[in-house]
C-alpha positions as CSV (number, residue, x, y, z in Angstrom):
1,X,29.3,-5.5,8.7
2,X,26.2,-5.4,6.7
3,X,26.1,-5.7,2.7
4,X,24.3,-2.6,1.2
5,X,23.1,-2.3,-2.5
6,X,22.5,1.2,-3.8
7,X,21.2,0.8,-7.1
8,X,20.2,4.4,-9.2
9,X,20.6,4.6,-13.1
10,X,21.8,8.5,-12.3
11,X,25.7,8.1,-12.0
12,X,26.0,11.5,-9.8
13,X,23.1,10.9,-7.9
14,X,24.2,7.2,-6.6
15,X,27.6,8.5,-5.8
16,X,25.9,11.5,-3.6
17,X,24.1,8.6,-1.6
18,X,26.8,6.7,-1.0
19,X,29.1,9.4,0.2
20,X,26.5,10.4,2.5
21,X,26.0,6.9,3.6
22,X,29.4,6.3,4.1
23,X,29.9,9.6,6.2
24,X,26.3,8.5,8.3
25,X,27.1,4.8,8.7
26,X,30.7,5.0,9.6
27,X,31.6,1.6,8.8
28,X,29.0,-0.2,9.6
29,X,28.0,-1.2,6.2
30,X,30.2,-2.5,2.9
31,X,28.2,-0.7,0.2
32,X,27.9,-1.7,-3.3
33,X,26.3,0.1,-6.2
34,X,24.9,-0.9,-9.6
35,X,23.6,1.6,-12.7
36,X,20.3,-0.5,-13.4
37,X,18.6,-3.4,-12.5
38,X,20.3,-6.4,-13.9
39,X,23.6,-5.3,-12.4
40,X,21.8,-5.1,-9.3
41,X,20.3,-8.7,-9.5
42,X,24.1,-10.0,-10.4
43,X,25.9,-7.8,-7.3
44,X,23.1,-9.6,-4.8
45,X,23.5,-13.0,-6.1
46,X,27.4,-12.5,-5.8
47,X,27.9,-10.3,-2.8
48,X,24.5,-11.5,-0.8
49,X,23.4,-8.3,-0.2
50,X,21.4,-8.0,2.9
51,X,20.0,-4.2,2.3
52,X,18.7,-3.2,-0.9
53,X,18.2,0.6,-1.9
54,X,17.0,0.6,-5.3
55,X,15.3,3.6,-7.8
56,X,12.2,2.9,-9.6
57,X,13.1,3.9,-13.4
58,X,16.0,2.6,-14.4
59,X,17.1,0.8,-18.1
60,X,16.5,-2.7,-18.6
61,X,15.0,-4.1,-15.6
62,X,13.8,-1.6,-13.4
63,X,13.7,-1.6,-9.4
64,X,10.2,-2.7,-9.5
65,X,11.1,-5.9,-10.9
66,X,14.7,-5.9,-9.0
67,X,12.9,-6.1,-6.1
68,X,10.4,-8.7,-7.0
69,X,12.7,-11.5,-8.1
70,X,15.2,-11.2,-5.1
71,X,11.7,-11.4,-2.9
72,X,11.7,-14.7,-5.1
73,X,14.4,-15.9,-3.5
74,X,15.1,-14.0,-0.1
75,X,12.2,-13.3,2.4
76,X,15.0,-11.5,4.2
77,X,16.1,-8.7,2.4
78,X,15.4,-4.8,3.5
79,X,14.3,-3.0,0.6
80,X,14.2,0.4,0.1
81,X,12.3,2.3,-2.9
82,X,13.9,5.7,-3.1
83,X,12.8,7.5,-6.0
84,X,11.4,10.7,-7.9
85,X,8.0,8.6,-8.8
86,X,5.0,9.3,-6.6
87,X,2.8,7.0,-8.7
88,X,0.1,4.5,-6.7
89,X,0.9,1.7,-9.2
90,X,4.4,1.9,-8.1
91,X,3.7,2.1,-4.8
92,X,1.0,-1.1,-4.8
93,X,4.3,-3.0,-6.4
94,X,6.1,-2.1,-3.5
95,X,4.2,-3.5,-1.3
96,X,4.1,-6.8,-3.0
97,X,7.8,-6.6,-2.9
98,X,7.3,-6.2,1.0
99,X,9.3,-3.0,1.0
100,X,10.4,-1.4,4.2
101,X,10.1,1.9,2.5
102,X,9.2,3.9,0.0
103,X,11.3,7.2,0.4
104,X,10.5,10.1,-2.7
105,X,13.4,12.3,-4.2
106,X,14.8,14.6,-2.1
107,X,15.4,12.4,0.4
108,X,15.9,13.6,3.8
109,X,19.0,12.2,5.6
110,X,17.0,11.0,8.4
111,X,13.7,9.5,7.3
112,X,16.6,7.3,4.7
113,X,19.0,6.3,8.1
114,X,15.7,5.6,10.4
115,X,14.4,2.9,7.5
116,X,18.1,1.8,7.4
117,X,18.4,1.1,11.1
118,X,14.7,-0.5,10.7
119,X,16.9,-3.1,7.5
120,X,20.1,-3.2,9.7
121,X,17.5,-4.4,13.0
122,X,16.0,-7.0,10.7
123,X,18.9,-8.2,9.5
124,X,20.1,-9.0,13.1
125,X,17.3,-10.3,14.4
126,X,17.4,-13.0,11.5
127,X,20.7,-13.8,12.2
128,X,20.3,-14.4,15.7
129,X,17.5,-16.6,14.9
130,X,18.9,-19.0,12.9
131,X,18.2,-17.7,9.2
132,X,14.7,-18.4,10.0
133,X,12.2,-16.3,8.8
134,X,8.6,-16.1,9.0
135,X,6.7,-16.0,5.7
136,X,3.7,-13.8,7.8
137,X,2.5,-10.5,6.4
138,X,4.9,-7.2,7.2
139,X,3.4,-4.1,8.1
140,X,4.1,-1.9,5.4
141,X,6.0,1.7,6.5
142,X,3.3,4.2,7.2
143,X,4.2,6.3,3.9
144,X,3.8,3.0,1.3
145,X,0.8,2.5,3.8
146,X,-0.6,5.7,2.8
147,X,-0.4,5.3,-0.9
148,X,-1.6,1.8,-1.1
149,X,-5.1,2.4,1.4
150,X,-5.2,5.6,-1.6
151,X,-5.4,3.4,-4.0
152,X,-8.3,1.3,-2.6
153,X,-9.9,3.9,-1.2
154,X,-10.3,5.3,-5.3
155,X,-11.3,1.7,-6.3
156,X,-14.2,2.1,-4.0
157,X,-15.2,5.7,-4.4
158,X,-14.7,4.7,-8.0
159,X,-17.0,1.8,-8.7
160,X,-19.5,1.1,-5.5
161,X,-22.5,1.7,-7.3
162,X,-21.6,-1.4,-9.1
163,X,-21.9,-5.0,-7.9
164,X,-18.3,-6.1,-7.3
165,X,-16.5,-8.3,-4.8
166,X,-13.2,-8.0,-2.3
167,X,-11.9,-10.5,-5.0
168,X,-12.6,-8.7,-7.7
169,X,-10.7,-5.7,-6.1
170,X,-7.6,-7.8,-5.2
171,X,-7.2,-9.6,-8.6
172,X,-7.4,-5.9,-9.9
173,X,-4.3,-5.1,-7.6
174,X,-2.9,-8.4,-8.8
175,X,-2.9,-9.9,-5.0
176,X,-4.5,-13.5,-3.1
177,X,-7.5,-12.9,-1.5
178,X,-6.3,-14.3,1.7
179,X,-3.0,-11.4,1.4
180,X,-5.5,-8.7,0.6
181,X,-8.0,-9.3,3.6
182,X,-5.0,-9.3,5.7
183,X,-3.8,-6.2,4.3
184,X,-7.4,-4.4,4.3
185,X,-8.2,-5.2,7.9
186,X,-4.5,-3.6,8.8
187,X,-5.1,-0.6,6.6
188,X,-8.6,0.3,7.6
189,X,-9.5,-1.5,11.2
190,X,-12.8,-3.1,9.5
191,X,-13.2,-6.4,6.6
192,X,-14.2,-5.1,2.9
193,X,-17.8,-5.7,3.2
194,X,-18.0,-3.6,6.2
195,X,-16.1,-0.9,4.3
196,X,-17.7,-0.7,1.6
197,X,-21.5,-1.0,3.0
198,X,-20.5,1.9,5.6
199,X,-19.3,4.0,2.1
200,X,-22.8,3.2,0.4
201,X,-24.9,4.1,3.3
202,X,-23.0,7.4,3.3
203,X,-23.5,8.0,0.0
204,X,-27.3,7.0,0.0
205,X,-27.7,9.5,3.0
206,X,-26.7,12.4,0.8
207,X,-29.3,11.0,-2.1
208,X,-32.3,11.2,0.6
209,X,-31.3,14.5,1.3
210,X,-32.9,15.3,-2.1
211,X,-36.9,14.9,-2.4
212,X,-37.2,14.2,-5.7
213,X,-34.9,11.2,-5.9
214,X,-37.3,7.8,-5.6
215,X,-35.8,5.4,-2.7
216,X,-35.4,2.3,-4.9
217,X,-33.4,4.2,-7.2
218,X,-31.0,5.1,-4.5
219,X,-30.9,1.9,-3.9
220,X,-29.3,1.3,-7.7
221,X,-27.3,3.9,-7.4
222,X,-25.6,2.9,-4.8
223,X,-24.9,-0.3,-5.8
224,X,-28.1,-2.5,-4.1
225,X,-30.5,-3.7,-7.5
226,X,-32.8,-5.0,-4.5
227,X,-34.5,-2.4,-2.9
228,X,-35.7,-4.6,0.2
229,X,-32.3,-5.6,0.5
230,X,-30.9,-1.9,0.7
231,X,-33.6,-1.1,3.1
232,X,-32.2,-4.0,5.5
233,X,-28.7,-3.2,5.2
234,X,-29.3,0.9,5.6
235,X,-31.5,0.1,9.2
236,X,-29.2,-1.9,10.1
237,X,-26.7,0.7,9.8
238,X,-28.6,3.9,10.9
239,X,-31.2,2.2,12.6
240,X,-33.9,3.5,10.6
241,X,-35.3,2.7,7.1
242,X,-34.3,4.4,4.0
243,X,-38.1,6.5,4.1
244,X,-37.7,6.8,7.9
245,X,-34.2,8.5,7.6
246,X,-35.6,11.0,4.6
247,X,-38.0,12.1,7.2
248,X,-36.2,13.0,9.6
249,X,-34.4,15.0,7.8
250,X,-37.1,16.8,7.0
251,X,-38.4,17.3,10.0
252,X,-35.2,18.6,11.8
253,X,-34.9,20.8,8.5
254,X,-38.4,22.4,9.2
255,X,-37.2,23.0,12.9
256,X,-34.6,25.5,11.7
């Protein structure tokens, strides 16, 4: 029998899970529940929980910071975030907490049981193996996923004119370098630098588009201070030069 945590500062709202748990799971799990964080932290350590479902907000320590200190101490526990909050800082904390999933209020029954059976899975195959656990990167659910590629996605869109670096980005969302490239790569099929030089190309396309705009000052604006540069990286991309591209444009445009 597994060892389930719900942990939900709303008294009504944590007995309305577990009831429905208890009707779902028949049996399969021994559930405990807590009103905030710290009693969560104390029912793990005493009852060595093996699935956690924990709300965001709740007094004291919330499940944010639940989650991360029994990460601190257990690679192995499924976490759960189920809560009202659809917030992208939240969500970037869940993934350093390595959350299986990060379910919003409502909940429906089934997306919560599927990510349960995921937890209940992971806790078997651990046991069968020993108690050992790999410390390699988990692929976060697809909804945390979501939310997190979001958030990078608005760093970038936000600040690419600028000169910055893939470690400036992941010491902004407060992870390693070597974590973040990992995590990148899986969110977007292609390294930082590749990302982000695709994104300014794009965006120095739509500045050619416009005659009056000089071509070393797209270049700026876009986040290359040397024009020769920029014109190296954009034909290497489009496979023409910055001037050659703004013609062409032209030209097809006189066509029509």
């Amino acid at each position: 029998m597994y060892k389930l945590l719900i942990a939900d500062d709303e008294r009504i709202e944590r007995a309305a899970l577990r009831k429905t748990l208890e009707k779902q799971l028949r049996g399969q799990c021994e559930i405990f529940d807590a009103e905030n964080g710290r009693e969560a932290l104390r029912i793990y350590e005493e009852k060595r929980i093996q699935i956690a479902i924990l709300d965001i907000e709740m007094p004291g320590i919330n499940g944010i910071d639940a989650a991360l200190k029994i990460r601190e101490k257990d690679k192995r526990c499924g976490i759960i975030f189920l809560t009202a909050y659809d917030e992208f800082e939240y969500a970037r904390k869940a993934v350093s907490a390595r959350a299986l999933e990060y379910l919003l209020k409502p909940c429906d029954d089934m997306e919560l049981l599927l990510a349960l059976e995921e937890a209940m899975s992971l806790a078997d195959s651990r046991v069968q193996a020993g108690e050992r656990v790999s410390g390699g990167l988990k692929a976060p659910a697809d909804a945390l996923q979501s939310k997190v590629a979001s958030i990078i996605k608005g760093y970038i869109e936000e600040n690419y004119m600028r000169d910055f670096s893939m470690q400036d980005l992941a010491q902004e969302m407060n992870y390693s370098d070597t974590y973040f490239c990992k995590l990148f790569k899986r969110y977007f099929n292609k390294s930082f630098i590749a990302y982000l030089t695709d994104y300014r190309v794009s965006r120095a396309k739509t500045l050619l588009e416009q005659p009056t705009v000089n071509i070393k000052e797209i270049g700026k604006a876009v986040g290359y201070i040397d024009s020769n540069y920029f014109a190296k990286v954009f034909r290497r991309v489009t496979g023409y030069s910055p001037s050659e591209y703004r013609l062409s444009i032209f030209q097809n445009n006189s066509y029509k």
